[in-house]
C-alpha positions as CSV (number, residue, x, y, z in Angstrom):
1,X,22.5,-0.8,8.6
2,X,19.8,-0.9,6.0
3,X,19.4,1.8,3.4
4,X,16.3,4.0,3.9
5,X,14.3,4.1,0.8
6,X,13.9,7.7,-1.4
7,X,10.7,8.9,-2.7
8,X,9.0,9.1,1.2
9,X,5.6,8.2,1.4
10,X,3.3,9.8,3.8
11,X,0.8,8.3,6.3
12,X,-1.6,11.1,6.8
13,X,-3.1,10.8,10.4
14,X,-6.8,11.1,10.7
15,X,-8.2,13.3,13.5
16,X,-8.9,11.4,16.2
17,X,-12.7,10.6,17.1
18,X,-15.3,9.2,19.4
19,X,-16.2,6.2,18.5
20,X,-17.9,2.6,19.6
21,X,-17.0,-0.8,17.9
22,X,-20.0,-1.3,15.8
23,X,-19.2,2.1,14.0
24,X,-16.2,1.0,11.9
25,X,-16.9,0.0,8.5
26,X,-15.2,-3.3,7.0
27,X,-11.4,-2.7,6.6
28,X,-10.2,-2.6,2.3
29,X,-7.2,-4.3,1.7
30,X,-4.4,-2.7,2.8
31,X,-6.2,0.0,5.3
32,X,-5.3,-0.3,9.0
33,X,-7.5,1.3,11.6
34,X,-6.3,2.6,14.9
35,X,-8.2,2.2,18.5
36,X,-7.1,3.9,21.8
37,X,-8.7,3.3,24.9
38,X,-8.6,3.6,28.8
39,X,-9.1,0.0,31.0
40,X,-11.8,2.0,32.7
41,X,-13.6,2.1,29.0
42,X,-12.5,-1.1,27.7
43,X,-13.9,-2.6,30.9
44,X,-17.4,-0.8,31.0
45,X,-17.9,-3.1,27.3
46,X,-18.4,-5.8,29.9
47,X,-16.8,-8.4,27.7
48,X,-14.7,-10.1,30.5
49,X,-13.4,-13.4,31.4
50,X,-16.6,-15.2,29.4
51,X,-15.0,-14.3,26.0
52,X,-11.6,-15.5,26.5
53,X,-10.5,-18.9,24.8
54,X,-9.2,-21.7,28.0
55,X,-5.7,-20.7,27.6
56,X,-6.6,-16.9,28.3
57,X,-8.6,-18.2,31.3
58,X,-5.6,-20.4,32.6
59,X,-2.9,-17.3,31.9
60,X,-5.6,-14.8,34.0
61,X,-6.2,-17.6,37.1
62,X,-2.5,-18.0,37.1
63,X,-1.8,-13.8,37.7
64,X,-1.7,-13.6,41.7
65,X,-2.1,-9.4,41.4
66,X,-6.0,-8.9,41.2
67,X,-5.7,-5.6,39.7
68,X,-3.2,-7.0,36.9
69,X,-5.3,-10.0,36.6
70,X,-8.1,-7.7,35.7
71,X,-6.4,-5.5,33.4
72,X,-5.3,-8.7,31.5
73,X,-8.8,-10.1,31.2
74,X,-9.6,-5.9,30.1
75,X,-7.3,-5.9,27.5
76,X,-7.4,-9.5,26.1
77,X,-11.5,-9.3,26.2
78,X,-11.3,-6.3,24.5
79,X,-8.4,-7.4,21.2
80,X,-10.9,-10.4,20.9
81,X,-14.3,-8.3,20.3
82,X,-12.7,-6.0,18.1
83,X,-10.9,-8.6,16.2
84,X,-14.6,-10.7,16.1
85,X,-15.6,-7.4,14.6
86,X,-13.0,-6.9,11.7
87,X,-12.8,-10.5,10.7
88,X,-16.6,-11.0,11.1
89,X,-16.5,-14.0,13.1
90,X,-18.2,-15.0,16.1
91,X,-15.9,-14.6,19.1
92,X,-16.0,-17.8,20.2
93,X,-14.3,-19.1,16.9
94,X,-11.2,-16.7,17.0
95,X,-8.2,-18.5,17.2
96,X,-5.0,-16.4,18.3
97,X,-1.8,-17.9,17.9
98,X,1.9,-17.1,18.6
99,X,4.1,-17.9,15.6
100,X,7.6,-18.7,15.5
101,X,9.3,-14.7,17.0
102,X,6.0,-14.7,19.7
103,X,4.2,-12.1,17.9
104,X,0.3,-13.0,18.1
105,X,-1.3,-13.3,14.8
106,X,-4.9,-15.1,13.9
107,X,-4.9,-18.7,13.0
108,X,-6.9,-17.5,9.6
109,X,-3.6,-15.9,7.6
110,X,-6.5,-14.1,5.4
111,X,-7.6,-12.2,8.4
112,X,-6.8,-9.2,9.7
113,X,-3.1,-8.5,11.2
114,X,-3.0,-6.5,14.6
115,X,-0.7,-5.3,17.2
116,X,-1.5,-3.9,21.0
117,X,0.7,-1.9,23.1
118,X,-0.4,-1.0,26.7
119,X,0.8,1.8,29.3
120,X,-0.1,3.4,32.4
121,X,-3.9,3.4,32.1
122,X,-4.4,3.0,28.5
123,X,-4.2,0.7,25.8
124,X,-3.7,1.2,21.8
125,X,-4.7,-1.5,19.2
126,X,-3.5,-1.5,15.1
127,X,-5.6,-3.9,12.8
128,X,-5.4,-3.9,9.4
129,X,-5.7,-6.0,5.9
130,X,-2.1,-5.4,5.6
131,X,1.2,-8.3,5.7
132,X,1.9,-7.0,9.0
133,X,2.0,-3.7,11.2
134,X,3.5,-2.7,14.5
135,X,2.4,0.1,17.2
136,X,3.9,1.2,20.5
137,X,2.5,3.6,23.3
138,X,4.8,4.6,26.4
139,X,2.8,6.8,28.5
140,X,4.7,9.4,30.6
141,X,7.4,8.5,33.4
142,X,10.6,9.3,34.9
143,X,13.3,7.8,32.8
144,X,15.9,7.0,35.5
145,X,18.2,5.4,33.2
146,X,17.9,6.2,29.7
147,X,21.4,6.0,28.2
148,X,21.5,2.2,29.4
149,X,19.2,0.9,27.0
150,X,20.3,3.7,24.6
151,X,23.7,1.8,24.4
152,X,21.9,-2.0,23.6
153,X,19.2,-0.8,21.1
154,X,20.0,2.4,19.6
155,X,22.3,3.3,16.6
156,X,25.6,5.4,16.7
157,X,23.7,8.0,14.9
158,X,20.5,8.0,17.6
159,X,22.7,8.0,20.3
160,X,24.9,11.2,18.5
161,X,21.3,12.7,18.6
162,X,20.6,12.4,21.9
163,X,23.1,13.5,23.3
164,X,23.0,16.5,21.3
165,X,19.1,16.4,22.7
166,X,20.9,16.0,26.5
167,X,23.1,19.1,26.0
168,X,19.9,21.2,25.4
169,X,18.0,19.9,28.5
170,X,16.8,16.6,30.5
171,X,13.6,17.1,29.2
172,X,14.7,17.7,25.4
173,X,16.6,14.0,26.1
174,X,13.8,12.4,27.6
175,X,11.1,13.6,24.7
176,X,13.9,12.8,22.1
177,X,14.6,8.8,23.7
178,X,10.3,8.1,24.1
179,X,9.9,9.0,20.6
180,X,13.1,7.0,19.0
181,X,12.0,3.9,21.4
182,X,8.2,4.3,20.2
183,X,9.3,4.1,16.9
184,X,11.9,1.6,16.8
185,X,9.4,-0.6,19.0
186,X,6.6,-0.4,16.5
187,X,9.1,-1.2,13.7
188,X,10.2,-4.3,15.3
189,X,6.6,-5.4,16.2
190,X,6.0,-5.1,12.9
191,X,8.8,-6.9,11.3
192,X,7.7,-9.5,13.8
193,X,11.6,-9.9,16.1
194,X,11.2,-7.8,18.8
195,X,14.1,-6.1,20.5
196,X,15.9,-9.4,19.9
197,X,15.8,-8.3,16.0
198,X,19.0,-6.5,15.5
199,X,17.6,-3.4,17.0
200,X,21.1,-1.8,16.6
201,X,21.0,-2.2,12.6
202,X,17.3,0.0,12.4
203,X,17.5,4.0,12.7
204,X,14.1,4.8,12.8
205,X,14.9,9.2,12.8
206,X,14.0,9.1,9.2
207,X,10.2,7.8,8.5
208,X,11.3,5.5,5.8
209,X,12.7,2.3,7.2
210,X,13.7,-0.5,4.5
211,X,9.9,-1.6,3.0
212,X,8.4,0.0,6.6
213,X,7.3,3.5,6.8
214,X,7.3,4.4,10.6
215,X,5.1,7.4,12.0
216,X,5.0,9.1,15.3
217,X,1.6,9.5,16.3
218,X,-0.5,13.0,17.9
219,X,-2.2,11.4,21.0
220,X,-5.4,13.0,22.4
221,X,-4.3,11.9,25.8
222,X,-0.2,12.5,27.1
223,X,2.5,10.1,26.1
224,X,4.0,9.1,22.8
225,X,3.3,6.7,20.5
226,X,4.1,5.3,17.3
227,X,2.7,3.4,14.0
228,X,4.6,0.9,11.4
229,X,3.1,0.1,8.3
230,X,4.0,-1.6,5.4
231,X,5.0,1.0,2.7
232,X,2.1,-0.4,0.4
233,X,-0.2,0.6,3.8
234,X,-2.2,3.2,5.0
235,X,-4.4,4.6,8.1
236,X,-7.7,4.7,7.7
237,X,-8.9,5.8,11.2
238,X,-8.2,6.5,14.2
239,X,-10.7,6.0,17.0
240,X,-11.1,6.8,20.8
241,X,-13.4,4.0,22.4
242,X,-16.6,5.4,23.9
């Protein structure tokens, strides 16, 4: 496992606020701003299929489910105007890219990073002049089955913890996994692996995580959610899209 890092350094979290896109200000290096929106927001920007580069198009005409064909076209229509935004390009010229783990990056390396997590009926975007950052959102279900994934992605210390969280109450388990999986999601996004990155070798109870800080986030809406940023990071803003 690897060590956590003394001398914690804290990511204050701004208050939440109302917000359009125009209103954020051009990101300093190493600031990272936060965006969380419903598809029912996102959608009434009316940036649609018209803004999505050919293979976006081919990946939404090849989604038989119209409903998740149009939350695909929400969401993707949406990352691209706000990243047009940040990296002051036209929209037409943004090139997203996969690299080498599958974690979409822009083509420019001098642009801004980003990560986008999406549940129920709302999404959450992280974009910052930072190396790299990672965010997670799980909004609120019934967990049928926690201790299975418990077993392939949490450490022996997490899973002491929630079982001691399980002894208490179902509830106390359930709040207990949704905020360990936030955060050790958002740490992976960030380091770039996914799940497939030795999850097992991470605990992400303490906020200090190698060169990562990790931060569990207040929502203004129910579910948890969670924010990794490079230790040399820190969040600027956090808006709700109106």
């Amino acid at each position: 496992m690897r060590g956590i890092v003394s001398a914690p350094i804290c990511i204050e979290i701004p208050p939440w606020r109302a917000a359009r896109i125009g209103d954020a200000p051009p990101l300093a290096h190493g600031e990272v701003d936060l965006w969380l929106a419903s598809f029912e927001d996102a959608a009434r920007l009316g940036v649609g299929e018209p803004v999505l580069d050919p293979s976006e198009r081919r990946r939404a005409a090849a989604i038989g489910d119209a409903g998740a064909r149009s939350r695909y076209i929400t969401t993707r229509g949406w990352l691209r105007t706000l990243l047009a935004h940040y990296a002051t390009i036209a929209i037409e010229r943004l090139k997203i890219v996969v690299d080498t783990h599958g974690k979409p990056k822009l083509h420019d390396p001098s642009a801004p990073q980003f990560n986008l997590s999406h549940s129920g009926d709302s999404l959450l975007i992280a974009i910052g002049l930072t190396s790299t950052v990672g965010v997670d959102y799980e909004a609120p279900r019934r967990l049928d089955d926690p201790w299975r994934l418990a077993k392939r992605v949490f450490t022996d210390d997490e899973r002491t913890a929630l079982q001691s969280a399980a002894d208490e109450s179902i509830v106390a388990r359930d709040a207990l996994f949704v905020r360990l999986w936030t955060r050790k999601e958002s740490l992976l996004k960030a380091r770039g692996t996914g799940f497939a990155g030795g999850a097992r070798e991470f605990d992400v109870r303490a906020d200090e995580v190698g060169e990562f800080y990790v931060r569990s986030l207040s929502l203004p809406i129910p579910g948890a959610a969670a924010l990794t940023l490079p230790q040399t990071a820190r969040l600027r803003a956090a808006y709700v899209l109106s």
